[in-house]
C-alpha positions in Angstrom: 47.8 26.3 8.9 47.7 23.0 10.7 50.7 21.8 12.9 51.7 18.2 12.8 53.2 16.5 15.8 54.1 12.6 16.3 55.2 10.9 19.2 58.2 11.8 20.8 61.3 10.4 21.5 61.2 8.5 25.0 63.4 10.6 27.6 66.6 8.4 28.0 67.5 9.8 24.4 67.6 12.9 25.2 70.9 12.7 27.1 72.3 11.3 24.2 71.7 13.7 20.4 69.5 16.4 20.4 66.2 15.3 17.7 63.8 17.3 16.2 60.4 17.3 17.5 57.8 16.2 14.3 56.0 19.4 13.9 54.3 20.5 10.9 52.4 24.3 10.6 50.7 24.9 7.4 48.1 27.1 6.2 44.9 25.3 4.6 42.8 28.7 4.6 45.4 29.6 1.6 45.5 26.5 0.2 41.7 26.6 -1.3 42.2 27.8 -4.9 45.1 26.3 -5.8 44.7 25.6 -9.2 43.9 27.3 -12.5 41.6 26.6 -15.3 42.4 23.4 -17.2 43.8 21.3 -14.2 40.7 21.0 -12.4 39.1 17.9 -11.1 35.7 17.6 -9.9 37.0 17.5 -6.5 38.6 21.0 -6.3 39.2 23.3 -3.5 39.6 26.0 -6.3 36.0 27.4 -6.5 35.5 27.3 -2.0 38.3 29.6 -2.3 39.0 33.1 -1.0 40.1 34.6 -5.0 36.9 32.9 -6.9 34.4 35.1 -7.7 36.7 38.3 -7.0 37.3 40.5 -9.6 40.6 41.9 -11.1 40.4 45.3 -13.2 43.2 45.3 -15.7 45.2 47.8 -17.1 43.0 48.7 -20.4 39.7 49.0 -17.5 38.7 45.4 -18.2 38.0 43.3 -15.6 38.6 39.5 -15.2 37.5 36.6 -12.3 40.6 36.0 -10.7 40.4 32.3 -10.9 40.4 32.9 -14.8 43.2 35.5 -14.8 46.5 33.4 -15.4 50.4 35.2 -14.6 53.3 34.2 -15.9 56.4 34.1 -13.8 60.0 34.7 -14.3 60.5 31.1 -14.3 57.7 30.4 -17.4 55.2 28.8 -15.3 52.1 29.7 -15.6 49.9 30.4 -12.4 46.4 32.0 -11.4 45.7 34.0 -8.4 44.7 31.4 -6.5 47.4 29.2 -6.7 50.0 31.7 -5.9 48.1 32.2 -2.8 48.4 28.7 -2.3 52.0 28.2 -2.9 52.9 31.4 -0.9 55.0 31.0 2.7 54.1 27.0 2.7 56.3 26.2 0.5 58.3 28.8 -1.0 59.8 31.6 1.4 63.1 31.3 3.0 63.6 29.3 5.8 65.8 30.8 8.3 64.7 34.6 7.2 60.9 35.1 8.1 60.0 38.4 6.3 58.7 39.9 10.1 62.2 39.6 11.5 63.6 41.7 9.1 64.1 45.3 9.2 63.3 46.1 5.6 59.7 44.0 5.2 59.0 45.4 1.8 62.6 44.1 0.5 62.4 41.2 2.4 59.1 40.4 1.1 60.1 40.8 -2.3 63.4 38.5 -1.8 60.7 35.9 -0.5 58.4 36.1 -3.6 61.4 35.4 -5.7 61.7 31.8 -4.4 58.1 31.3 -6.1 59.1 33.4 -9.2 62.3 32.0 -9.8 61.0 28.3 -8.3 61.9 25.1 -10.4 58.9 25.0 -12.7 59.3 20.9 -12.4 58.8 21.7 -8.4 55.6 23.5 -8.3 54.1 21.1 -10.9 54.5 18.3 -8.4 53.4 20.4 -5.3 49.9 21.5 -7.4 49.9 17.8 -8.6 49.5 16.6 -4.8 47.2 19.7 -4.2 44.9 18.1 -6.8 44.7 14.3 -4.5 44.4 16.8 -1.3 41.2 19.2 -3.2 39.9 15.4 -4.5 39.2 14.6 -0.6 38.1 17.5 0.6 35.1 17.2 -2.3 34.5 13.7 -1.3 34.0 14.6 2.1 31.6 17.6 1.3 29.3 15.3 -1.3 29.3 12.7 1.6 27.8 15.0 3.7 31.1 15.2 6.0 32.9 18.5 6.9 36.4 19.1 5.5 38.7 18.6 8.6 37.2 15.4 8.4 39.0 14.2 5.2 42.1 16.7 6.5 42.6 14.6 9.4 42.7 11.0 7.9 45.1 12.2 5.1 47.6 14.9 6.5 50.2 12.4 7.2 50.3 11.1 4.0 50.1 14.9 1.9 53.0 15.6 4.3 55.3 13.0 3.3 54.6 13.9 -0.7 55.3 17.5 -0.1 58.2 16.7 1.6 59.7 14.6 -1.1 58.7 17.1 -3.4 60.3 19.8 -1.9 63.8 17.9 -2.0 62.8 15.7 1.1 63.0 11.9 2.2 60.0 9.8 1.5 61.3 7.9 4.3 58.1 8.0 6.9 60.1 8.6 9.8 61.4 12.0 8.6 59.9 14.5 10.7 62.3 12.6 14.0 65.4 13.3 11.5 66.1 16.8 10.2 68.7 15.0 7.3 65.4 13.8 6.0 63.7 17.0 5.8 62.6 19.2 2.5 62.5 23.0 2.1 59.0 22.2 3.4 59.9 21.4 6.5 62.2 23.8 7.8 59.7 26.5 6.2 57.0 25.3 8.7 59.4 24.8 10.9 60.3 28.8 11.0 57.2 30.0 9.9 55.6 32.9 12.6 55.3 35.0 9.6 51.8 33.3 9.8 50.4 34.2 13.2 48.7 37.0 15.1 50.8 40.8 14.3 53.8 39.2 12.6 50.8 37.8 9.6 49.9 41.7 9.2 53.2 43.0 9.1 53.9 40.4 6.4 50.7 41.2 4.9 51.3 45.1 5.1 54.7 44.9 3.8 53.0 42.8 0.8 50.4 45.4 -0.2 52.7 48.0 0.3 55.3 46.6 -2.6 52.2 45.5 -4.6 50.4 49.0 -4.3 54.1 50.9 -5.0 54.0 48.6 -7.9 50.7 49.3 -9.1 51.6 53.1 -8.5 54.6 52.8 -10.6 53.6 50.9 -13.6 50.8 53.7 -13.8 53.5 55.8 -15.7 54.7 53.6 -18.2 53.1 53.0 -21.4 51.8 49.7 -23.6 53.2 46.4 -21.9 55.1 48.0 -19.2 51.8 49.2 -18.2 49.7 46.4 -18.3 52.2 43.8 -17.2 53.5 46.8 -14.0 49.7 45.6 -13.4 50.0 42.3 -13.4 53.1 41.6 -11.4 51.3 44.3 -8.7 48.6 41.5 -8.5 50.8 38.8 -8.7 52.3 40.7 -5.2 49.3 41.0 -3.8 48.7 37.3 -4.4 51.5 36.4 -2.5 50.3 38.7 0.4 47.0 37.4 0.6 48.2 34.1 1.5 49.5 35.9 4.8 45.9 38.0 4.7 44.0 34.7 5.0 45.9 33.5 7.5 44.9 36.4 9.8 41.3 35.2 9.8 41.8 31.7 10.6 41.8 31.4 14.8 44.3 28.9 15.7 46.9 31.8 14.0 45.7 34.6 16.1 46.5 34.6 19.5 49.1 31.1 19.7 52.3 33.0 20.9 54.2 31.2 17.9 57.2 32.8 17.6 57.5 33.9 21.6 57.7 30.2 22.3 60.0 29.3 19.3 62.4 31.5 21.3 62.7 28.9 23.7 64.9 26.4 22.1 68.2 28.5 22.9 66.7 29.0 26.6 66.3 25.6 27.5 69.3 24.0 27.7 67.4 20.5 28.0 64.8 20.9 25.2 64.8 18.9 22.5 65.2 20.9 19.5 61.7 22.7 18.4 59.8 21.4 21.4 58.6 24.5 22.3 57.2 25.0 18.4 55.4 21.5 18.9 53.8 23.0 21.9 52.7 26.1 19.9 50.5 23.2 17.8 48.0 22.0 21.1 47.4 25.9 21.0 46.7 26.3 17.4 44.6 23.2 17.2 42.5 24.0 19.9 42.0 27.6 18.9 41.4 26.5 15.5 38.9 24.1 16.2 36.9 25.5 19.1 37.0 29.3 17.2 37.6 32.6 18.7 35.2 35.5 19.1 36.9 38.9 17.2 36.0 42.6 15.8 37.0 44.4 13.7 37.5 48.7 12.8 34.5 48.2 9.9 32.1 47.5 13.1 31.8 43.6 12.6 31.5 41.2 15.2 32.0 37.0 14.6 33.5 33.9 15.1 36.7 33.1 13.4 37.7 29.1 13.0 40.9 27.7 12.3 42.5 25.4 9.8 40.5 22.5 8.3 36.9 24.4 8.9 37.1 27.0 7.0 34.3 25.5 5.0 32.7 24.2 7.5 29.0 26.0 7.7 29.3 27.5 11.0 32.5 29.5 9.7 30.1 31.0 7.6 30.2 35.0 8.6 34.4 34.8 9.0 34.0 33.7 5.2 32.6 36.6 4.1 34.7 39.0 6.4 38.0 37.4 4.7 36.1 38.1 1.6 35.3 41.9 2.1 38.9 42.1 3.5 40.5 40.6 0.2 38.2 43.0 -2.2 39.4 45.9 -0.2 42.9 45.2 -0.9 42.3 44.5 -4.4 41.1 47.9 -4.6 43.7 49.1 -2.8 46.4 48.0 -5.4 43.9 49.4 -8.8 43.6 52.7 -6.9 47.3 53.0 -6.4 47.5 52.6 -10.1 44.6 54.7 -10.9 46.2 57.4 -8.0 49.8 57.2 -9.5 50.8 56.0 -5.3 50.5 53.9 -2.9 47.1 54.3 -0.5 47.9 56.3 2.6 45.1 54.5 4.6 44.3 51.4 3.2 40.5 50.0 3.3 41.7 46.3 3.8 43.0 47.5 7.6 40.2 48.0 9.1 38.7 44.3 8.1 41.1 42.4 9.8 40.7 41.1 13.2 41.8 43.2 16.3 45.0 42.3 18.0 46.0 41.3 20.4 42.5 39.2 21.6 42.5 40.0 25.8 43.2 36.6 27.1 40.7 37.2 30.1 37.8 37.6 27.8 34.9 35.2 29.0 33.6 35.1 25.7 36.6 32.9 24.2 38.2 29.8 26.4 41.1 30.8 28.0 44.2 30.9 26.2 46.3 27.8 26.3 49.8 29.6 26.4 50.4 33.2 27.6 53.2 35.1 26.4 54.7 37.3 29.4 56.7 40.7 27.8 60.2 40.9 29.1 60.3 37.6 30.1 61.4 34.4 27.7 58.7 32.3 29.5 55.3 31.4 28.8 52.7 30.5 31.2 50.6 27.6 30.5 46.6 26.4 31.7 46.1 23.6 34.0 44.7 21.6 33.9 44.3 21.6 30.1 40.5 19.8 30.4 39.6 23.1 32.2 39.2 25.1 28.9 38.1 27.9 30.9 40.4 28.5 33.5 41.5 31.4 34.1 45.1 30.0 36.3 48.2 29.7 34.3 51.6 28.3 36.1 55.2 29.1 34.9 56.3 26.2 32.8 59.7 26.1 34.6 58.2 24.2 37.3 57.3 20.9 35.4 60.7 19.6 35.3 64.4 19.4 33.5 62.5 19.1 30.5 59.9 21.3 30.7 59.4 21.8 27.3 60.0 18.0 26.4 57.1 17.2 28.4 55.2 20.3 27.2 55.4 19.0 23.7 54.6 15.0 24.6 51.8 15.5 27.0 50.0 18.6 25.6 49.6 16.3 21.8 48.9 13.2 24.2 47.0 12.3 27.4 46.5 16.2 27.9 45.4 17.2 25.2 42.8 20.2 25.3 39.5 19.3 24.3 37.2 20.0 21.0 34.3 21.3 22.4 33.6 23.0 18.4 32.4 26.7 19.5 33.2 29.3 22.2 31.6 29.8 25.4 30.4 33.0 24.6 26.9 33.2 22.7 25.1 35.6 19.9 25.1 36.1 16.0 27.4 37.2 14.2 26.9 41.2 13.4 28.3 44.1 11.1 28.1 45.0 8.0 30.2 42.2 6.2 29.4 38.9 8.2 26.5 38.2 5.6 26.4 36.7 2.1 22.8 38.1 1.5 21.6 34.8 0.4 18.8 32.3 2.0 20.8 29.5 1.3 24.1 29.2 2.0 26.4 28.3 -1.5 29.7 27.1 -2.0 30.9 26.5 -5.5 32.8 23.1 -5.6 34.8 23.4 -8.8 34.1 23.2 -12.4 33.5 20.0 -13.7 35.9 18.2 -15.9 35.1 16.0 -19.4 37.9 14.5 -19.1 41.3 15.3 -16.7 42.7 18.5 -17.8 40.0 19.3 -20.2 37.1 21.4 -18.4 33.3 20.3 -19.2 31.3 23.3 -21.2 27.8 23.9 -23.1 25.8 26.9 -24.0 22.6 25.1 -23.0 20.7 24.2 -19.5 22.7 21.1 -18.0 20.6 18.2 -16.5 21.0 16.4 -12.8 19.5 13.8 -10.8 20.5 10.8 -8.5 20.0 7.7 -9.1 20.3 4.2 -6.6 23.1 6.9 -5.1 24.7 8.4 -8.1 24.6 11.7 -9.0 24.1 11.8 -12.9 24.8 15.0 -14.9 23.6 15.6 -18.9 24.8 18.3 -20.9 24.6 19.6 -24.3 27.3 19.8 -26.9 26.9 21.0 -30.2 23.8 18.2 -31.3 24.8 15.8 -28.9 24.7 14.7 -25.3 27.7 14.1 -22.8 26.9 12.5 -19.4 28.8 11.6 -16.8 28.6 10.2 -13.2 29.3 11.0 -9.5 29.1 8.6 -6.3 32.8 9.1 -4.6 34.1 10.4 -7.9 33.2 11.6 -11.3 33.5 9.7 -14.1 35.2 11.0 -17.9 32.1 12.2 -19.7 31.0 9.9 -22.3 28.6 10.9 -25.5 25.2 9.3 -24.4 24.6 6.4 -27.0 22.1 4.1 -28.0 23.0 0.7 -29.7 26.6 2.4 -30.2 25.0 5.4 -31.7 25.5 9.0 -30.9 22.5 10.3 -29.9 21.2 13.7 -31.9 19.2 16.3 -30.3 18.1 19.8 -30.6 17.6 20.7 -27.6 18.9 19.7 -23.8 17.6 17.0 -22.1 15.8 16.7 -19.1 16.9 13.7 -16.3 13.9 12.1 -14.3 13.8 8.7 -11.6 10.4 7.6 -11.5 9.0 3.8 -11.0 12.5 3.2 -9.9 14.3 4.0 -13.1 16.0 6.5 -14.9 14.4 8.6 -17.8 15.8 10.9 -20.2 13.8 12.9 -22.6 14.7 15.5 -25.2 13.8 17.1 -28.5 14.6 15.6 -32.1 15.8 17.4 -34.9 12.1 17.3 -36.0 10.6 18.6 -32.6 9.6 15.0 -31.4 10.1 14.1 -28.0 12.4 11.4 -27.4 12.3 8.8 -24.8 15.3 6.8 -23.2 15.5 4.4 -20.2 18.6 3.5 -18.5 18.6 0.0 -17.7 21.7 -0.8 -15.4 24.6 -1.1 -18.5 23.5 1.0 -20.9 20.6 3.3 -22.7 17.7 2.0 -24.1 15.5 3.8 -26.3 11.4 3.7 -26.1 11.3 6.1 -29.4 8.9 8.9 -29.4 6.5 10.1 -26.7 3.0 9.8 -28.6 -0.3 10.4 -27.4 -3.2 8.2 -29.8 -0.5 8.3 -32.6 0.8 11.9 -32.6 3.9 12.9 -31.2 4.4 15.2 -28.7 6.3 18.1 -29.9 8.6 20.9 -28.7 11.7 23.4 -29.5 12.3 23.8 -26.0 13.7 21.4 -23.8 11.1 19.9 -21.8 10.7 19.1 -18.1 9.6 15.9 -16.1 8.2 15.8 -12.6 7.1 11.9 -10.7 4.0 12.4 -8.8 4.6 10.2 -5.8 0.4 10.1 -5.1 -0.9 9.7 -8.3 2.7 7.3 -9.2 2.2 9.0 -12.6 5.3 11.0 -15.0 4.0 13.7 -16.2 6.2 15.8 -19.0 5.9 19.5 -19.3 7.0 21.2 -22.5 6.5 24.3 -24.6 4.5 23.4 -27.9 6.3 23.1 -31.1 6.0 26.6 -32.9 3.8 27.6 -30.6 3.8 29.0 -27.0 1.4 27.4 -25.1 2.2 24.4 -22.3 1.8 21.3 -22.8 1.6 18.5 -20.8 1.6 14.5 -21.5 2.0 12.0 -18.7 1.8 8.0 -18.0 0.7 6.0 -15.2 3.6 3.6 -13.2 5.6 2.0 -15.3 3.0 1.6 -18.4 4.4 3.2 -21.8 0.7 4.5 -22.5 1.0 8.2 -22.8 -2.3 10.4 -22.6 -2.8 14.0 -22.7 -0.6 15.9 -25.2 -2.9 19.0 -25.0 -2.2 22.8 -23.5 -2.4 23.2 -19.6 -5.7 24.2 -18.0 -6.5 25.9 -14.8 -9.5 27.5 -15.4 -8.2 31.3 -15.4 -9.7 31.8 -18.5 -6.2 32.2 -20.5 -4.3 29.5 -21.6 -0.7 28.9 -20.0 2.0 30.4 -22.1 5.9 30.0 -22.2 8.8 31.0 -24.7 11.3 28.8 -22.6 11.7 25.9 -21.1 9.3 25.2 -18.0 10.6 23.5 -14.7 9.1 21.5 -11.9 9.6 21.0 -8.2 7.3 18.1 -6.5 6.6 18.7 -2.5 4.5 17.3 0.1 1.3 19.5 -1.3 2.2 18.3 -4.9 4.2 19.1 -8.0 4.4 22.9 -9.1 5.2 24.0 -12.4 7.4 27.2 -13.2 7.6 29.1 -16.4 8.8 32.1 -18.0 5.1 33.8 -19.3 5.1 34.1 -23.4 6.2 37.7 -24.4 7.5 38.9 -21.4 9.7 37.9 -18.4 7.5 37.3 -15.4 7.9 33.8 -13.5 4.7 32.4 -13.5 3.5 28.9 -11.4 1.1 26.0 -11.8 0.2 24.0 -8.6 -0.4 20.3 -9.7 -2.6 18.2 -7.3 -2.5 14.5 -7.3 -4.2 14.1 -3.9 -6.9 12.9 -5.5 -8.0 8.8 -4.1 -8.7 8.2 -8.1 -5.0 8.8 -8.8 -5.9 12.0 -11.3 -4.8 15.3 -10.6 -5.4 18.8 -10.7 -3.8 22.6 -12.1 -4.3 25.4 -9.9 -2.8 29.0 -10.6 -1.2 30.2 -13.7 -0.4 33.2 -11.8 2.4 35.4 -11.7 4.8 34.9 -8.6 4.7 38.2 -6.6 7.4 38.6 -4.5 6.9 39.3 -0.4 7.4 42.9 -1.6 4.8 42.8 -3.9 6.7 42.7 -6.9 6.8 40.7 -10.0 9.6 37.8 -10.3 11.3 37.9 -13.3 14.0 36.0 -15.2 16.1 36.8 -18.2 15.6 33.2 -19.5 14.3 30.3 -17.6 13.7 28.7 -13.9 15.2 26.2 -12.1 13.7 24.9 -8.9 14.0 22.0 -6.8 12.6 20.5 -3.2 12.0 17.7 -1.0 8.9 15.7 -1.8 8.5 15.6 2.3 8.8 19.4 2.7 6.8 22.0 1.6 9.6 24.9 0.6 10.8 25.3 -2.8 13.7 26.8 -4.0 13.6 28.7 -7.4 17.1 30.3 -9.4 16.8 32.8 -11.9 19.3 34.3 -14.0 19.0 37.9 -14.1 20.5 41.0 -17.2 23.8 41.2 -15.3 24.3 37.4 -15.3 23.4 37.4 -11.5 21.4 34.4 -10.4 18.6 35.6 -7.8 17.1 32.6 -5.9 13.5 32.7 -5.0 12.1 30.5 -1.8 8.3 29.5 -2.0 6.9 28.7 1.2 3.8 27.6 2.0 2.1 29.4 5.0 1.1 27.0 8.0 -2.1 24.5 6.8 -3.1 26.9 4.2 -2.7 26.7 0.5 -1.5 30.5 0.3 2.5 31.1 -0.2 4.8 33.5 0.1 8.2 34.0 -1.8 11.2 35.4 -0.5 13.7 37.1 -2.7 17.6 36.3 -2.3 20.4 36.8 -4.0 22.9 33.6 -5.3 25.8 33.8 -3.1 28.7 31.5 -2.2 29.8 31.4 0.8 32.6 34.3 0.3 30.0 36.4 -0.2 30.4 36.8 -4.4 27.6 36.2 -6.4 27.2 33.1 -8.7 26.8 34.0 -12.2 25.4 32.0 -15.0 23.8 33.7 -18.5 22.2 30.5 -18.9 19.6 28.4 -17.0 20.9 26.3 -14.2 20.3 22.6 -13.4 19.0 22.2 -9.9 18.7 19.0 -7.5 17.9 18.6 -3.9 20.4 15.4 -3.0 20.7 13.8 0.3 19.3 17.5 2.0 21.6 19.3 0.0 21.0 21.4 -3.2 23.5 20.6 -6.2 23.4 23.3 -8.8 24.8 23.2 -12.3 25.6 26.8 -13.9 27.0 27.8 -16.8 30.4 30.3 -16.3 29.6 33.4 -18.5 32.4 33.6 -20.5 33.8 30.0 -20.9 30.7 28.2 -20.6 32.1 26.2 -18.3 30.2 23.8 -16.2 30.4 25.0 -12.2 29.1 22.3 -9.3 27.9 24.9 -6.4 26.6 22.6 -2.7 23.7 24.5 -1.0 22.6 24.3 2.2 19.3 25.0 2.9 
């Protein structure tokens, strides 16, 4: 939740009309997965968020990905999981009745859910509309290499002012100084400690209490009552999660929110919510700097605030917030399954430990310290000293104490952004870690066109390209391809001379000599040859070797051998299963070879599938799935040589560090950095599961060792894909292309390795 402040009015106007300090408190952690299928751009937030991934099991024992599962409120619209965590307390709630202050949570949390449920369906288009420009930057900032907070903090004024105006507001820029100019927004954010430290989990518990009674109820009715009881218990618990998240992000955990809110009837010289603006230097630096916490479970990290939460080193609080969110999920099916509510529910003992001791050396000092009985705070000084341990009664800084609070503490004292506690270590416990070598955050599913989502039931195609990020996938016998540098482009058919290309099979992407290649199958088996030339596609026909053509049902893979400067194709033989290779020299359109791989093992290289290849520092090596069975198998390809040939070595099953066999349920994917010596190999597995498998090569030697992982995003779900993924190592960063098992839709997942 970030809090916005401006500069303040000078102190001569004071005297004259009370004015509203500019404050702003909203909560980004909930705002990732905003959006459901169909309204996705490249850039979204959707697939970084806390629901993707996560499972709902429905009343008939099905179970659905919550990002798919769609719920239709009272007013018609039409929302996923997701974005009702999104739209939850920021911008529908009521104002001037936080759920914490009431005596009755549970009805009080139902009377707030109704502002969403019975919202203007005209109104939350708009607000998801601007969440769409807001999920568009963040992904712009991630392919740039930047971290989130980044593109937060150069657009926040401007999402403000839309949500405002969408929320009945002023679009007038000088609104937050004039409450007449305000929006619901505003005065929601304005009252909104239903989002910090204990008064977040009594929200949150009085959320999964309604949605677990619902769940419990619904579990006696029969046909729709019983599924849709289901459904409206997880639409609940949607609603409540948005308060869940916002217990993991640090800048909401110990900031005395409401304590100092109190102080605006205290202070008979405060302007109007200066103490609340105060409450943002808090939240900032808390949020920014992170905070040390524990939880029941046994886990032990470092929690970071609005605007980071995909920021790498927020990593293990990630997955923590995952766990958290699966336990309440199963909270809510087990009160259905139960026929009542969970006595003891599993989600509890995930969340952080409150309150955080404000003396702890392993966290800064506390900005602001709320005293019990007393409706003062005491505040650090100085504020550069972020670990002073000294706080001074705020009284004593003048008539305006809290005027001055508010200017100086968002001004010339502002507290520093040092980026990580003082305290050291690793994160521990049994749900701090995703399990996976490289870390994974799924960026969104990719879009043909706005509104329509990009699908195919083959292997997709990447590469870059003089800084563009090019993507190829199969449709039907055709190819759609499309284009990335800040943004993607609409997917266009791939044509030559006007002409629809026809193909039948998918196409492999290759740069070499300083251009871009694209190869694929004809309906005949041929392999086909195209160049891009700056404008448009041109096509060098059919890749033949002395007059034949080389042939294949698979699609076929391409590797550029920066020693030997040579393009060598890879490809299963037509009707047959031995590997093939054919390659060229520079930028000549001579091909030579056309013949079965050789290594000298004494058996001939075999494949059912397509192949894949990964060139590193060493060389190029060649993956496959072996003919008639599963095993990954690799070829190491030489080109060290000073004649410019080169060499295959292997044909050898990988064995994993464990001694076991790697296997894959279709194909490989790998990729790597020509100047590094690691590879990194993706597998789909029975259970849809991709497994990633890291090669690395031990010391000087030529012997190598691979290390078994499992695929997961950053929240700690797997990735699935029943179909080979594309795979690209971009400006240090992995880009992966699945397939979504039961649309087929096209996901973008960043890796880091």
């Amino acid at each position: 939740m970030d809090i916005k402040v401006n500069q303040p009015l000078g102190p001569d106007q004071t005297q004259q009309q009370p004015r509203k300090v500019p404050m702003r408190f909203r909560t980004r952690t909930a705002l990732a997965g905003g959006r459901r299928p169909g309204v996705a751009f490249f850039g979204s937030a959707e697939h970084w968020s806390v629901v993707d991934g996560l499972r709902l099991t429905l009343a008939d024992g099905s179970s659905h990905d919550a990002a798919h599962l769609e719920f239709t409120l009272e007013n018609g619209c039409r929302l996923s999981f997701g974005q009702i965590v999104a739209l939850a307390g920021d911008f529908y709630a009521l104002p001037h009745k936080p759920i914490s202050d009431q005596a009755d949570k549970p009805a009080a949390f139902r009377e707030t859910f109704a502002t969403l449920d019975k919202a203007n369906p005209q109104e939350v288009k708009k607000i998801l509309g601007i969440m769409e420009e807001e999920f568009q930057a963040i992904a712009n900032a991630i392919a740039k290499g930047e971290d989130p907070h980044e593109a937060y903090a150069r657009n926040s004024d401007h999402w403000d002012l839309q949500y405002n105006v969408a929320t009945g507001g002023s679009d007038k820029k000088v609104y937050p100084y004039d409450t007449s100019l305000w929006g619901r927004y505003m005065w929601i954010a304005s009252f909104n400690w239903d989002h910090f430290g204990a008064h977040a989990q009594d929200v949150c518990r009085a959320g999964l209490q309604v949605a677990m009674e619902t769940a419990a109820s619904a579990s006696t009715q029969q046909g729709l009552h019983r599924s849709n009881g289901l459904l409206k218990a997880y639409a609940y618990l949607a609603f409540a999660s948005h308060y869940l998240t916002d217990g993991f992000a640090s800048g909401h955990l110990r900031t005395p929110r409401r304590h100092l809110h109190d102080f605006q009837s205290s202070q008979t010289h405060s302007i109007d919510f200066a103490p609340d603006a105060c409450a943002k230097a808090m939240h900032d630096e808390d949020g920014f700097n992170g905070l040390w916490v524990s939880n029941a479970a046994g886990d032990h990290w470092i929690t970071y605030g609005d605007g980071r939460y995909f920021d790498t080193v927020n990593a293990a609080n990630r997955n923590v917030m995952r766990a958290a969110l699966r336990a309440a999920i199963a909270d809510v099916y087990r009160a259905f399954t139960d026929g009542k509510a969970v006595a003891a529910p599993t989600y509890l003992r995930l969340l952080p430990k409150l309150p955080l001791d404000p003396q702890a050396t392993d966290n800064f000092s506390p900005l602001f310290v709320a005293k019990p009985g007393e409706a003062l705070a005491r505040v650090r000084v100085p504020t550069a000293n972020s670990n002073s341990r000294e706080w001074m009664r705020a009284g004593i800084l003048g008539v305006a104490p809290w005027w001055v609070l508010a200017a100086e503490l968002n001004g010339a004292l502002r507290p520093p952004k040092i980026g990580v506690p003082p305290g050291k270590g690793q994160a521990t416990g049994p749900n701090t870690g995703s399990g996976s070598a490289t870390n994974w955050i799924v960026q969104a599913r990719l879009l043909e066109r706005q509104g329509k989502p990009l699908t195919t039931q083959s292997s997709p195609a990447i590469a870059e390209f003089k800084g563009e990020r090019w993507v190829c996938v199969k449709q039907g016998n055709q190819f759609l391809i499309g284009r990335h540098r800040t943004q993607w482009t609409d997917f266009q058919l791939l044509k030559v001379s006007g002409d629809p290309v026809q193909t039948s099979t998918p196409a492999t992407l290759v740069v070499h000599g300083d251009v871009l290649h694209c190869f694929y199958a004809d309906f005949e088996g041929c392999l086909q040859w195209l160049q891009w030339n700056g404008d448009r596609w041109m096509k060098h026909g059919t890749v033949q070797v002395n007059g034949s053509a080389a042939k294949t049902d698979r699609a076929p893979c391409a590797v550029s051998l920066p020693n030997a400067r040579h393009l060598v194709l890879f490809f299963k033989g037509y009707r047959s299963s031995d590997l093939y290779y054919a390659w060229r020299f520079e930028k000549e359109t001579k091909w030579l070879g056309n013949t079965p791989v050789q290594t000298g093992q004494g058996y001939a290289a075999m494949t059912d599938e397509q192949p894949c290849a990964a060139c590193t520092r060493e060389g190029a090596f060649v993956y496959f799935r072996a003919h008639g069975g599963r095993s990954v198998y690799s070829i190491w390809v030489s080109d060290n040589d000073p004649a410019r040939n080169f060499y295959f070595y292997g044909n050898e099953p990988i064995r994993l560090i464990d001694k076991s066999v790697a296997w894959t349920s279709a194909a490989v994917a790998a990729a790597a950095q020509p100047t590094d010596s690691q590879v990194l190999l993706v597998v789909p597995h029975d259970d849809n599961a991709l497994r990633s498998i890291t090669q690395q090569t031990l010391g000087d030697t030529t012997q190598r060792q691979y290390l078994p992982g499992d695929v997961d995003a950053a929240d700690g779900e797997q990735l699935l894909s029943n179909i080979t993924p594309a795979l690209a190592l971009i400006d240090g960063r992995y880009w992966m292309l699945s397939v979504e098992p039961e649309a087929h839709q096209v996901m973008l997942s960043f890796g880091q390795p």
